[in-house]
C-alpha positions, 0 to 999 in steps of 0.5 A: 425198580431197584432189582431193574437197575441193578441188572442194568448196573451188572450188564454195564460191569459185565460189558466193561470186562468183557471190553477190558478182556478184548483190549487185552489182546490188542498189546499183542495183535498190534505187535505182529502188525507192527512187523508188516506196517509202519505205526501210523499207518497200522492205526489210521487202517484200523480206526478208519476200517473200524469206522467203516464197517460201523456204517451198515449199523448206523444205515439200520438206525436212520443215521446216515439219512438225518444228523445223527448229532445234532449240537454236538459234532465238535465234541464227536471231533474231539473225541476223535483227536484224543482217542486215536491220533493222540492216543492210541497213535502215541502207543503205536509209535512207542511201543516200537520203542520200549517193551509192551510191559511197561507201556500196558502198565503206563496204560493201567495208570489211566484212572488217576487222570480220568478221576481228577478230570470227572471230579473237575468236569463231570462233578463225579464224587467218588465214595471213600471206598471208590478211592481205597479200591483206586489205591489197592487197584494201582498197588496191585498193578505196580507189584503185577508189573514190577518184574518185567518194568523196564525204562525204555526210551525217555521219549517213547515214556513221554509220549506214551504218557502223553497218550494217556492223558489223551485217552482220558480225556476221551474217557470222561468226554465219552461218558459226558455224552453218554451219560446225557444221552445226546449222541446215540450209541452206534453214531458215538462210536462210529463218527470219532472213528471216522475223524481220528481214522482219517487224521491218521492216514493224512498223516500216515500216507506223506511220512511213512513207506507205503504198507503191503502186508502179507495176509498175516499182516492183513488178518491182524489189521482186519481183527484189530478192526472188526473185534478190538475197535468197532465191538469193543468201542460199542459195547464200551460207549453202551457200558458208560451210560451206566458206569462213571468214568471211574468206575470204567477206568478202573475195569478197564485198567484189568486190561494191561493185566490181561495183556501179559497174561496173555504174552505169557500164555502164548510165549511160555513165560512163567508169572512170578510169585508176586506178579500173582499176589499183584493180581490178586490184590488189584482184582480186589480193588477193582471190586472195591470201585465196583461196590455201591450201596443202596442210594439213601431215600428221597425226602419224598420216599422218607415221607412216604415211609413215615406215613405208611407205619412200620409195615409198610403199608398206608393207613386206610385213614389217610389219603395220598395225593 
């Protein structure tokens, strides 16, 4: 039973890197949308075609002929609201305004609110190690991103930052939900998309010129969609039935990483010394986040163990209930 959780605790790791891994190219792909459509637009598109091509999954599971939500659409709104009209509507808007750079390491500073509020709303204790690992993780992405670091414009700062404390709202929402098992995995996904997409176009359509993207324009929306929204959120929301908040804030906190290496692969840029020791150092955190001991005994296992002896095995002379 304890190597079947361990698995399922390695799948939920390897889920989480692989999203951190695909959001790390969404920095980039959002650039080049950037160039064809205005910032709402761009992402009330993505979200909401994100939402639309997770239908055909929830049809397959029966959530489109009974409540895929019973008790809990509200949360499923709310959800909706932080991820992607605050959020994720709040970077695309900033990103107009300062470099890349500094709005991925604004984003790799998630896990500080997503700790305060798991401990506050989910009662998610972490271990002594978890916060060490916390701390080497964010030392190591402020050495990572020191070069590059730029002020930018104080208003673009504020909401981009305003757009982290939204996501991670949604993060320990997200986690609340999964971790109940309220909410099926696909209906999880699929619903906040719906919402949040839908409140980015009604906003989008009266304030912003009308889109006509070319087809590269198109081709980066579509991906953005397909691969960077609808597999990575599904496989994120699956991973946190697992994870605790921190533990995925964390992983995921490897993606601003993964975005400027990223920039540099595609656009030449060479990593500085100390940008390579950064990442060096906040890989390490993360694995200090990661590690988990054995759970202690139960008083029941305890019992059980003192009654079988030092081999382990019960004695023929005594009965179990």
């Amino acid at each position: 039973m304890r190597r079947d959780r361990g698995w399922t605790r390695l799948l939920a790791i390897g889920e989480a890197l692989l999203v951190s891994a695909i959001w790390a190219s969404s920095f980039v792909i959002i650039k080049v949308g950037l160039a064809h459509m205005a910032p709402l637009t761009l992402a009330g598109v993505r979200y909401f075609a994100a939402f639309l091509l997770l239908l055909p999954a929830m049809a397959l599971n029966g959530g489109l002929t009974r409540n895929p939500a019973p008790g809990h659409w509200w949360q499923l709104f709310v959800l909706g609201l932080c991820a992607y009209p605050l959020s994720n509507g709040a970077l695309f808007w900033g990103l107009q305004y300062v470099p890349a750079t500094t709005g991925a390491f604004l984003f790799s500073l998630l896990p500080l609110p997503g700790l305060f509020l798991a401990l506050v709303w989910l009662r998610e204790v972490p271990t002594r190690l978890q916060v060490v690992g916390l701390a080497v993780t964010l030392a190591g992405s402020a050495l990572f991103f020191s070069p590059g670091l730029s002020a930018g414009n104080p208003l673009a700062l504020a909401v981009i930052s305003l757009g982290v404390l939204a996501f991670a709202v949604f993060v320990v929402l997200s986690r609340a939900l999964a971790r109940a098992g309220h909410v099926p995995t696909v209906p999880l996904t699929a619903l906040p998309l719906g919402f949040g997409g839908g409140l980015l176009l009604l906003v989008a359509l009266p304030l912003e010129r009308p889109a006509s993207p070319s087809l590269e324009g198109w081709v980066a929306v579509l991906w953005l969609a397909a691969v960077n929204t609808a597999l990575a959120y599904v496989l994120y929301n699956h991973c946190i039935r697992i994870l605790t908040a921190l533990e995925s804030n964390v992983l995921l906190s490897l993606s601003p990483l993964g975005t400027a290496l990223l920039a540099g692969l595609f656009l030449g840029e060479q990593l500085a010394a100390l940008q390579v020791i950064g990442l060096v150092v906040a890989v390490l955190g993360v694995l200090l986040v990661q590690w988990k001991s054995a759970p202690p005994p139960s008083s029941s296992q305890a019992a059980d163990c003192s009654a079988s002896g030092p081999s382990g095995r019960v004695s023929p002379t005594e009965s179990r209930p």
